[in-house]
C-alpha atoms as a printed R data frame, in Angstrom:
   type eleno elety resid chain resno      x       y       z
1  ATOM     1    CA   UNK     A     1 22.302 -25.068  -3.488
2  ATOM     2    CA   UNK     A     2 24.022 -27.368  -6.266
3  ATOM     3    CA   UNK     A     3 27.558 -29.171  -4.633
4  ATOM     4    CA   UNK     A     4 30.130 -30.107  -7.411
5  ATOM     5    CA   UNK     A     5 31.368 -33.095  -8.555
6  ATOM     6    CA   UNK     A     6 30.365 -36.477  -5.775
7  ATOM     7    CA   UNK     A     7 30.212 -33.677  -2.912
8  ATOM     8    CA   UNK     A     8 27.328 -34.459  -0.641
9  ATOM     9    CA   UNK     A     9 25.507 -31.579   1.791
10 ATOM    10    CA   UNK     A    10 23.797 -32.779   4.529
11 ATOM    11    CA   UNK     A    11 22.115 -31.394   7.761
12 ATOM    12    CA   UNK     A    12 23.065 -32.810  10.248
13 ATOM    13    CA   UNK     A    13 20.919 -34.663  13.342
14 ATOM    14    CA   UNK     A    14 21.440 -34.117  17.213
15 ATOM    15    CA   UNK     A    15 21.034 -36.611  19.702
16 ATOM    16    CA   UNK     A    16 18.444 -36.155  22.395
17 ATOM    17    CA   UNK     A    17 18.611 -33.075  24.125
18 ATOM    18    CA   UNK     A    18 18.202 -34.449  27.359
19 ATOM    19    CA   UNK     A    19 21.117 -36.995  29.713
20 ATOM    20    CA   UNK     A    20 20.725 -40.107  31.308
21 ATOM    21    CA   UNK     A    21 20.381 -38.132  34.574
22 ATOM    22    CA   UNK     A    22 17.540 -35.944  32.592
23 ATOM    23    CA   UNK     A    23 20.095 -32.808  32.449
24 ATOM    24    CA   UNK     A    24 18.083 -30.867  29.441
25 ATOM    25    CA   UNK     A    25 21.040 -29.578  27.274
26 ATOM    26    CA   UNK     A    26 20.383 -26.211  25.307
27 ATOM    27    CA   UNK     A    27 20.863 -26.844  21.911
28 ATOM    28    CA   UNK     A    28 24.240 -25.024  21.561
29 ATOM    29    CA   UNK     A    29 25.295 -27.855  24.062
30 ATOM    30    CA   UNK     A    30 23.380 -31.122  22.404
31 ATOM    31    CA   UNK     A    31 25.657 -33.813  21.427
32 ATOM    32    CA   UNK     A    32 25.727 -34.357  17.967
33 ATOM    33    CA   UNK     A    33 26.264 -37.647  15.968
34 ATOM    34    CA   UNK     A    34 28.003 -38.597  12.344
35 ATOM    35    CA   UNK     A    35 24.474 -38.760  11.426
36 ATOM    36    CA   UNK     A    36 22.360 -36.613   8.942
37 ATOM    37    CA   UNK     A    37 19.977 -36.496   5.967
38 ATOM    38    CA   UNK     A    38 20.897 -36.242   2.556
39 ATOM    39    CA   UNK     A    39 19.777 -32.312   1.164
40 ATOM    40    CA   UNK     A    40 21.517 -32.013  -2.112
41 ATOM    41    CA   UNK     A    41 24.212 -33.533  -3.747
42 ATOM    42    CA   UNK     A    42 26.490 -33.085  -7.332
43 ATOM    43    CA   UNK     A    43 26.129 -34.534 -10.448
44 ATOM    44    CA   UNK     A    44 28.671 -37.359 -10.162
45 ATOM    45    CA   UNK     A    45 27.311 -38.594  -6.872
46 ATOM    46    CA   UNK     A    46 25.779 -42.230  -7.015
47 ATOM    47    CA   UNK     A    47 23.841 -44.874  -4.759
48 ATOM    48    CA   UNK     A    48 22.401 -41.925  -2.809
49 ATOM    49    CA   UNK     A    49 18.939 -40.096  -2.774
50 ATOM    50    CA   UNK     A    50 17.618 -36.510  -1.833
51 ATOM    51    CA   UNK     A    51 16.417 -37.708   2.099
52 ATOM    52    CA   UNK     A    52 18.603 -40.875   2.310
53 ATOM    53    CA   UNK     A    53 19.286 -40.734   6.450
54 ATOM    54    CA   UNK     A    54 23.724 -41.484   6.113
55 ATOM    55    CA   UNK     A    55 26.231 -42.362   8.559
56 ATOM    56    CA   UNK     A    56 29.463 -40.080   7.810
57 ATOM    57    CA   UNK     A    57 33.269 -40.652   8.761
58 ATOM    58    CA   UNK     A    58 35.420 -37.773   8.973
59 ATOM    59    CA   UNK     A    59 36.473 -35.271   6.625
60 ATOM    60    CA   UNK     A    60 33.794 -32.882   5.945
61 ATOM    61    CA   UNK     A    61 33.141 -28.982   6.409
62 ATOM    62    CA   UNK     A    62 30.639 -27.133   8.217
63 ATOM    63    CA   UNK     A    63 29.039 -24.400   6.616
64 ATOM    64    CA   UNK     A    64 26.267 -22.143   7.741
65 ATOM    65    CA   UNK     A    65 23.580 -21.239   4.924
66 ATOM    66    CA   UNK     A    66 20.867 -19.131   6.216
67 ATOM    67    CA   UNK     A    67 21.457 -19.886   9.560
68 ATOM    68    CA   UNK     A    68 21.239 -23.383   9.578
69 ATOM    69    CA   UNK     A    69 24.460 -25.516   9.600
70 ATOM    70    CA   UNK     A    70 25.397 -27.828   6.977
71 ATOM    71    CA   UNK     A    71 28.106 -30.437   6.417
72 ATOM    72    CA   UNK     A    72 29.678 -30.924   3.212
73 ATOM    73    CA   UNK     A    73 31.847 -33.580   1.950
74 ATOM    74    CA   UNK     A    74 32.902 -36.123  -0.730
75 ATOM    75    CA   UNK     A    75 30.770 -38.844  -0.713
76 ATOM    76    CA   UNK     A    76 33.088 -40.954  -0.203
77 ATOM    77    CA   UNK     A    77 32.930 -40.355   3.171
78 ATOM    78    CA   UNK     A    78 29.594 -41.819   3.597
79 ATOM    79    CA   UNK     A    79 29.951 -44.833   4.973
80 ATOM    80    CA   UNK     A    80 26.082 -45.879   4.845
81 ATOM    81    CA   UNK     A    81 23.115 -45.463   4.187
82 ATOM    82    CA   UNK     A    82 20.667 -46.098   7.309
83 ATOM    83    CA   UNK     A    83 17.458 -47.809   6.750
84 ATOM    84    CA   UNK     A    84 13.772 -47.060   8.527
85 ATOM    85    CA   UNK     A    85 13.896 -47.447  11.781
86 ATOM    86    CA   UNK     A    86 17.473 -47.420  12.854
C-alpha cells in the first residue's frame, strides 16, 4: 500500500488482553490504545520512519486490508514518536 500526500497507515497495538482482576478479554473485546507502529506512509510525510512505535490523537480512519485493521491519518495527528522501552 502507498498513502498520499503526509497520510500515515499504521496498525494499531492492543493493550493486554487480560484485567486487573485477571478477566482474559477475547480479542474482539481488548482495549485498545492511541498507540501503533508506523507501516507505510506518503511521499510528503517527514520526521517519521517505516517501524517508528507513534502516539496518535484523533482523527483517523479504520480500514480493513486483508483482514487486518489499519488506521489511517494525516500525520499531523501524530503527536509522538515513542522511544525503546516506553
Amino acid at each position: 500500500m502507498k498513502p498520499l500526500r503526509d497520510e500515515v497507515v499504521i496498525k494499531q497495538q492492543s493493550r493486554e488482553n487480560k484485567t486487573e482482576a485477571g478477566i482474559i478479554l477475547t480479542t474482539d473485546v481488548a482495549i485498545k490504545e492511541n498507540v501503533g507502529e508506523v507501516v507505510a506512509m506518503g511521499s510528503k510525510a517527514e520526521e517519521l520512519n517505516i517501524g517508528d512505535k507513534v502516539l496518535f490523537g484523533p482523527g483517523f480512519v479504520v480500514q480493513e486490508i486483508d483482514k487486518i485493521e489499519y488506521i489511517i491519518m494525516r500525520q499531523q495527528n501524530i503527536l509522538l514518536v515513542l522511544e525503546d522501552g516506553v
